[in-house]
Rosetta silent file (secondary structure, phi, psi, omega in degrees, C-alpha in Angstrom):
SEQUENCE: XXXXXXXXXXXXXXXXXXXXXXXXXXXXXXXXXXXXXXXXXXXXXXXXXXXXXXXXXXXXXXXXXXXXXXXXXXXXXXXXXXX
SCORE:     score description
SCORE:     0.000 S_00000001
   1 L     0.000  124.154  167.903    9.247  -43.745  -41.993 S_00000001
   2 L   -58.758  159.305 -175.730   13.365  -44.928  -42.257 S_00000001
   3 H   -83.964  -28.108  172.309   14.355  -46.807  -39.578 S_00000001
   4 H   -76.354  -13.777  178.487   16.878  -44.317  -38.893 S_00000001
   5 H   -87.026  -23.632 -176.425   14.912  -41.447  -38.385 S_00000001
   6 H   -61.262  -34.203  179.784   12.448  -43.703  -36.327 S_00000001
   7 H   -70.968  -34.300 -177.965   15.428  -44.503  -34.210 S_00000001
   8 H   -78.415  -67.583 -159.835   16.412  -40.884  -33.665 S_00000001
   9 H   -58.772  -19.847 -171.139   12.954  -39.820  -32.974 S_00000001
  10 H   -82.930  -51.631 -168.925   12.284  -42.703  -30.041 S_00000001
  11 H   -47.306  -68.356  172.792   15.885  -42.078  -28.774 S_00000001
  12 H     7.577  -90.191 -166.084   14.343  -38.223  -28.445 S_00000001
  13 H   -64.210  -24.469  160.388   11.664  -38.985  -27.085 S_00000001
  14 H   -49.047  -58.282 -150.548   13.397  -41.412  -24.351 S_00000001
  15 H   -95.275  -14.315 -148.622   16.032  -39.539  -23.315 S_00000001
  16 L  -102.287   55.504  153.202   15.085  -36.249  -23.574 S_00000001
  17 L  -104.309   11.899  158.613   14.265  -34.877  -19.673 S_00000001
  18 L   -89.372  124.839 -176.120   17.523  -36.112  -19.223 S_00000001
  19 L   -26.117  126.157 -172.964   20.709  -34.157  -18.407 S_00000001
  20 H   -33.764  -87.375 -179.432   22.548  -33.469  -21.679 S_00000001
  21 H   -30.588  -50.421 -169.146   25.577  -35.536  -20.549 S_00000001
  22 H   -73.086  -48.737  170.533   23.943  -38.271  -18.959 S_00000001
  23 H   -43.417  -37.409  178.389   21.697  -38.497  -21.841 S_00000001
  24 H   -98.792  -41.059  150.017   24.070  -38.934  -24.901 S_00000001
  25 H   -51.788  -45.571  175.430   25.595  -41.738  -22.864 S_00000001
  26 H   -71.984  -23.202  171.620   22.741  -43.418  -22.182 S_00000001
  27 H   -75.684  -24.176 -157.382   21.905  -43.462  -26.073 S_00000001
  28 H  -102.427  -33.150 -175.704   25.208  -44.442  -27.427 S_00000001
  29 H   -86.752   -1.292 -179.983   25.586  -47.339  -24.670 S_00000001
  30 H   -99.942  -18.458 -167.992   22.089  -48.271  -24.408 S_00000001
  31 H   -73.973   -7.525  177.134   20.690  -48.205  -27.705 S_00000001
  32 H   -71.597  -38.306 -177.805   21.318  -51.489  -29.103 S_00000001
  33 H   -41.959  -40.286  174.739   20.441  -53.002  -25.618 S_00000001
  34 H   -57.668  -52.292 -178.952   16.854  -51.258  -26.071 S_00000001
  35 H   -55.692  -38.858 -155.651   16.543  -52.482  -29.912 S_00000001
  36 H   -81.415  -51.014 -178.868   17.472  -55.991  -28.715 S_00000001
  37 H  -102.006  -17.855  178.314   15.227  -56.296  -25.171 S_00000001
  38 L  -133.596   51.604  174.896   12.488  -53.385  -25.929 S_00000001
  39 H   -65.914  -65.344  171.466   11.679  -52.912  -29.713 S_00000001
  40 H   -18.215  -31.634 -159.736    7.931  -53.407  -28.929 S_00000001
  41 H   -95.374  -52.637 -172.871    8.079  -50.424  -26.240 S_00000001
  42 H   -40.578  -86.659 -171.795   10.557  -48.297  -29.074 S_00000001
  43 L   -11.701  -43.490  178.034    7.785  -49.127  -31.598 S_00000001
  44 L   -97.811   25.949 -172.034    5.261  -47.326  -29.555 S_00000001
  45 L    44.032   21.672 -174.219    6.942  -44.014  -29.043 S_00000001
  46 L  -116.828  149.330 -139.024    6.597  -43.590  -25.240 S_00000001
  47 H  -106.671  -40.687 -168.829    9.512  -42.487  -23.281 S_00000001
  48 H   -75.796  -45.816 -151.181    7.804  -44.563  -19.934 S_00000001
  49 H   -64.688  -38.691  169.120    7.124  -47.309  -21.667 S_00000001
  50 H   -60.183  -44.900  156.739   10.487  -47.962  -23.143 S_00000001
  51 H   -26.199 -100.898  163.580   12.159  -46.782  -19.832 S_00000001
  52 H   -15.983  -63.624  162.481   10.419  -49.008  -17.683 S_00000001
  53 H   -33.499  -68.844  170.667   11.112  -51.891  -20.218 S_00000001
  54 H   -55.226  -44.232  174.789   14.713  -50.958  -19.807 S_00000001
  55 H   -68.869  -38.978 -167.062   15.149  -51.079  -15.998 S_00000001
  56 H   -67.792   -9.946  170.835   13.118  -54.206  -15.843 S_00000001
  57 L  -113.019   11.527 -166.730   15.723  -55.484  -18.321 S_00000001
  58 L   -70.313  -19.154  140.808   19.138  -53.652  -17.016 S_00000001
  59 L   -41.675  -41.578 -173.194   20.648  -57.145  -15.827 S_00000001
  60 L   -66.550  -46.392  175.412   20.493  -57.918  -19.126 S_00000001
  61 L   -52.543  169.010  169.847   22.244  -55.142  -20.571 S_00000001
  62 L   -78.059  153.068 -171.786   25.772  -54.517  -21.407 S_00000001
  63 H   -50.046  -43.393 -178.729   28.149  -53.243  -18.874 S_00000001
  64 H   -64.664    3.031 -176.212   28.688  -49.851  -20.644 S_00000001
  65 H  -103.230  -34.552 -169.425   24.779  -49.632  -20.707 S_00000001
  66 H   -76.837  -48.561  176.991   24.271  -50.422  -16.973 S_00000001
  67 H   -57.805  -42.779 -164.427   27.080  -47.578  -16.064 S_00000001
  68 H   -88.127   -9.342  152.256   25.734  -45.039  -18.050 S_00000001
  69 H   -59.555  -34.089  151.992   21.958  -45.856  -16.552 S_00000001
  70 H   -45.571  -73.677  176.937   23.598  -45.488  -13.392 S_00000001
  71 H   -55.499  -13.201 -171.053   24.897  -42.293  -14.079 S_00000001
  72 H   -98.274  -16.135  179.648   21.700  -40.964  -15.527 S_00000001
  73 H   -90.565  -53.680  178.192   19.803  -42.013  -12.295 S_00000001
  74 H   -40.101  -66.327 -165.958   22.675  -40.408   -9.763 S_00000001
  75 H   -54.717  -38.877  170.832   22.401  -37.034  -12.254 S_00000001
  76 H   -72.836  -40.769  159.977   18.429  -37.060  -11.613 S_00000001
  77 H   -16.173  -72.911 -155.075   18.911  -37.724   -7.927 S_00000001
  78 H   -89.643   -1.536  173.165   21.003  -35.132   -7.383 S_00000001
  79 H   -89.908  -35.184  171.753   18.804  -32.497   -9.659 S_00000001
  80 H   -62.551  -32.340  149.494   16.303  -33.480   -7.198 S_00000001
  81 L   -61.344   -9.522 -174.214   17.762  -32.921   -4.501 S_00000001
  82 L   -69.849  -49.609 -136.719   19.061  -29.258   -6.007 S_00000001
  83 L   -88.444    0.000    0.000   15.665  -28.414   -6.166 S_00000001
């Protein structure tokens, strides 16, 4: 498998119960931070595992990574609360 389609399919599978907006932000500012602190989790295709990985590393991240994980947690919040 290219590495680029491997990268598209984990981003997929990461992001995708997330609002469309919130979602394409969180890939283009998060994904190097994920290749860099969670390749291991990427590697194994699971959406929790890499997740998880990422908040337990979101200090770490870059600012633009940390905002738009912000924004992607407010935007589930508030679908939850729609509901």
């Amino acid at each position: 498998m290219s590495k680029a389609v491997f990268i598209l399919t984990a981003s997929a599978l990461l992001l995708s119960t997330a609002p469309l907006s919130a979602q394409d932000n969180v890939r283009q500012a998060c994904m190097p931070d994920i290749r860099k602190y969670c390749s291991a989790e990427l590697a194994t295709f699971s959406r929790d595992n890499v997740r998880a990985c990422l908040i337990k590393n979101i200090k770490k991240t870059s600012p633009a990574c940390q905002v738009a994980a912000k924004a992607r947690r407010d935007a589930e919040r508030a679908k939850k609360k729609g509901n």
